[in-house]
C-alpha positions, 0 to 999 in steps of 0.5 A: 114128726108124726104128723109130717110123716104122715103128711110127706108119705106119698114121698117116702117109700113104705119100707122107711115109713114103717121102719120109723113108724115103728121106731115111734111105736116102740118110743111110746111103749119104753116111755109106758104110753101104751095107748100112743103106742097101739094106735101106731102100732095098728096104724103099720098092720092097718096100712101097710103090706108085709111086703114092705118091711116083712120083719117088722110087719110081722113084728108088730102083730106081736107087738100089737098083742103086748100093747094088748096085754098091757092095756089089760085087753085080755078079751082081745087076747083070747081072740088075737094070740091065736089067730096071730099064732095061725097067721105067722105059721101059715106064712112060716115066718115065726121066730121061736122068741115071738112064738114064746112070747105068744104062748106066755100071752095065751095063758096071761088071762087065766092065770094068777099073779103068782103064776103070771110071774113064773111064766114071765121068769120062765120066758125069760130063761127060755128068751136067753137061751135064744140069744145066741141063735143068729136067726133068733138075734133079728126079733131081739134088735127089734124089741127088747123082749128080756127087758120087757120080761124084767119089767114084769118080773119086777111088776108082779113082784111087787 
């Protein structure tokens, strides 16, 4: 499907494309294939303008930094989180969740696996005090941030 998307996109407007580009993206990541998942993901911020899907644009440069995470790429992360932190405040287009996420993110690679579980549950509690923001609720439909917590939580538990 990718393939064809790919090969029909003179065809589809950028706004669909990155919609189901995405969607390909975030079915990689649910299924744990995370390296899949990155090259869509840096496919959307590669080729794509914020203008043609700003929310998920913007979306996926944080997605991007938790395919990062996952992959163990803690180098990049030093780098990424705050220049990605920097790029979405300048266009004022940061949810509170992403920015939650972003700071969890910043502090991952100097902290132990005792404390990385803290910050995951931490996260967590703050994520569902959000929830119920309806500006807020947009960055949630688009990625599961509580059940990506849950994952950790339950990672670093074991």
């Amino acid at each position: 499907i990718e393939a064809k998307l790919k090969k029909f996109a003179d065809r589809i407007e950028p706004a669909i494309q990155i919609n189901l580009f995405y969607l390909f993206a975030y079915a990689y990541f649910k299924s744990s294939q995370h390296r899949k998942a990155l090259l869509i993901a840096n496919h959307i911020i590669n080729n794509y303008k914020e203008n043609d899907k700003e929310d998920i644009y913007n979306l996926s440069k944080v997605f991007l930094l938790i395919l990062h995470y996952e992959l163990n790429h803690s180098d990049l992360l030093e780098y990424l989180v705050p220049r990605t932190i920097k790029d979405l405040k300048k266009k004022g287009k940061l949810y509170q969740t992403e920015m939650l996420v972003l700071n969890v993110l910043q502090k991952t690679h100097s902290v132990t696996t005792y404390n990385k579980a803290r910050n995951f549950v931490k996260l967590r509690e703050k994520l569902l005090d959000l929830k119920s923001t309806k500006f807020e609720a947009t960055a949630n439909t688009l990625f599961d941030f509580e059940d990506w917590c849950n994952q950790k939580i339950m990672q670093f538990k074991d």
